[in-house]
N, C-alpha and C positions, 0 to 999 in steps of 0.2 A: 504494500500500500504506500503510495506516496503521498505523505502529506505535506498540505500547501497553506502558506498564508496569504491571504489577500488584503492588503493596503488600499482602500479607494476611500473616498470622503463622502460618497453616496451610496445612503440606503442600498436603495433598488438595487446597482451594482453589485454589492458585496452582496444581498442576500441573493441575485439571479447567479452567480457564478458559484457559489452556493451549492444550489438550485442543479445545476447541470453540470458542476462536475463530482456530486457524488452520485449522481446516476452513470457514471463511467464504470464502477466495481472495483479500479484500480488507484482511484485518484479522492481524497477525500478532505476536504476544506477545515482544517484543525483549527483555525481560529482568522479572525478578521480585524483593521481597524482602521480609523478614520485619519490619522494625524500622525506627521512623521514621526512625532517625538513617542506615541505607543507604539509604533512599529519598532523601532531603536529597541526599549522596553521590552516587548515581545522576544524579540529577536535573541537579545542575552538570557532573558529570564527559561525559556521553553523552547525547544526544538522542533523545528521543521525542514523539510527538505530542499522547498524551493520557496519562495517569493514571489507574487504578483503584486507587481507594484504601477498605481497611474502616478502622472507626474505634476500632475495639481491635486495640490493637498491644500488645507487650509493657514497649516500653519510655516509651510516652508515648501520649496517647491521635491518632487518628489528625488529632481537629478540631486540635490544635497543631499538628500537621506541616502543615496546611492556613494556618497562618498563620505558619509560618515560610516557605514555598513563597513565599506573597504580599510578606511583607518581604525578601527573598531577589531580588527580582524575575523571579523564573521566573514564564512567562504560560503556559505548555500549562494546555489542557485537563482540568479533573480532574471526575471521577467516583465520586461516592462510590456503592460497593457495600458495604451492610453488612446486619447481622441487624437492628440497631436502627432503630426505626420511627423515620418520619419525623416525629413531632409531637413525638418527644424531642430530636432532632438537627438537623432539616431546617433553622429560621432560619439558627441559628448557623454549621449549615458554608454555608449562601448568603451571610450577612455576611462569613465566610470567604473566602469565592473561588470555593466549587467551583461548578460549571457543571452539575452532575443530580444527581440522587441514586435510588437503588433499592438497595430490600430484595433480602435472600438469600434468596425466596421461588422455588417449582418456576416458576411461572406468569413473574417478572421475570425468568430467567434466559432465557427466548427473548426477552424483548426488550432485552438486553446488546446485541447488536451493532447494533442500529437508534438505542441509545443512543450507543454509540461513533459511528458516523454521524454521528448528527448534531450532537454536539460537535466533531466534525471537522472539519464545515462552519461554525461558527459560530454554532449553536445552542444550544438550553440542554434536561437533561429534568425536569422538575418533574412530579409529579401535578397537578392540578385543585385538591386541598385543599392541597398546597404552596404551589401558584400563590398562592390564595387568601387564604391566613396574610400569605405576603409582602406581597400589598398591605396589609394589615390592615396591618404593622409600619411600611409609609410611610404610608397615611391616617388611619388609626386603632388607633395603637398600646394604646393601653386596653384593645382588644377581646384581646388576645392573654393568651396563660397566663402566668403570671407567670414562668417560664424563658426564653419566649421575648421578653420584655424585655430579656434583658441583651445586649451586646453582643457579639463570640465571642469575646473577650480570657476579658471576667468567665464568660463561660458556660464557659470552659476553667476557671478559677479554681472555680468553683459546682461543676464534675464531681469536680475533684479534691477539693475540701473532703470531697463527698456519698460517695468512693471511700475515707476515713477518714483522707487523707495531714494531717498540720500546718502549722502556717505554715512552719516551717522547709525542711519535703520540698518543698516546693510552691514555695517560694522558688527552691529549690538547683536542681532540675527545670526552670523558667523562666528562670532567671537573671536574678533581680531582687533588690530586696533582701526584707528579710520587712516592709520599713514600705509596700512598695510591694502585698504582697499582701495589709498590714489594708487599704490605700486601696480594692482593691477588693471588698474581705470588706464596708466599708461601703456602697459603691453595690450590692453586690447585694442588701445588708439594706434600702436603700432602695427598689429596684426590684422587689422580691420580696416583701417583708414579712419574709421568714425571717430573723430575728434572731440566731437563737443555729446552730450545726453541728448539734444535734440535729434542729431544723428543718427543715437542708437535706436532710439521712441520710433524713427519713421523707418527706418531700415526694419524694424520689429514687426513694426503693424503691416507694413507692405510685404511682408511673409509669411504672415501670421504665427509667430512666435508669439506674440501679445496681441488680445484685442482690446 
């Protein structure tokens, strides 16, 4: 039996996957929770296999709880299931740690448990053009959008700027200090070009990284 946790921030979610992956006979939902900081909690306190993790949460977005998990040293399995596409998200939670990724699309929701599967056994599930990006970012990082340059520290750091927070929230939120979050306010202006937070705001919305 492989058991799973599911981190989403809504109901309905958590209890429909629930719902349909303990009617699988192999796969069976040991516990659920709304907010990165119970997941964290979770995670050390009880044991599970794998992770389904979306990446809006209420309290933090879910790619930080993906690199608190890795400094943390908890090695399961995670799985990002979220609405956001993978050309906004997909690098950075792979630099992250996580091991697949799938949209909240009618059509990915039948292949949820073949994904669980196979990160169970030690595989990974990426698309074709995930696949693809990735190599891009080890052979030829140039070819890549300029979000997917950063690394998933700065690309957490890039969300939250693009999400309206200041150096301060963004500080207090990561627990660093605010000289450590101009340090990486400049390598994303380097890596990016976006200079100023206006920048990043419209570059954001015009991706849909942020609505």
């Amino acid at each position: 039996m492989i058991h799973v946790l599911v981190a989403d921030d809504m109901l309905v979610v958590r209890e429909g996957l629930k719902t349909i992956l303990n009617r699988t006979g192999d796969i069976r939902v040991a516990g659920t929770s709304r907010t990165c900081k119970e997941t964290l909690e979770k995670l050390k306190r009880e044991s599970f296999d794998i992770l389904i993790l979306d990446l809006i949460m209420p309290d933090r977005s879910g790619l930080g709880l993906l690199i608190d998990i890795k400094q943390a040293g908890i090695t399961l399995p995670i799985l990002v299931y979220t609405g956001k596409e993978e050309f906004q998200f997909g690098i950075a939670c792979f630099q992250a740690g996580a091991k697949g990724y799938l949209t909240k699309e009618d059509g990915d929701l039948t292949k949820l448990p073949d994904a669980i599967r196979n990160l169970h056994t030690g595989g990974t599930w990426w698309s074709s053009e995930l696949t693809h990006r990735i190599r891009l970012m080890i052979e030829n990082p140039d070819l890549l959008s300029p979000h997917e340059k950063l690394s998933a520290r700065e690309f957490e750091v890039f969300y939250m700027i693009a999400s309206g927070k200041e150096v301060k929230e963004i500080a207090n939120a990561l627990d660093i200090k605010n000289g450590t979050v101009r340090t990486y306010r400049a390598r994303i202006a380097e890596k990016t070009g976006l200079d100023s937070d206006y920048k990043i705001i419209q570059y954001c919305f015009r991706r849909g990284i942020v609505e």
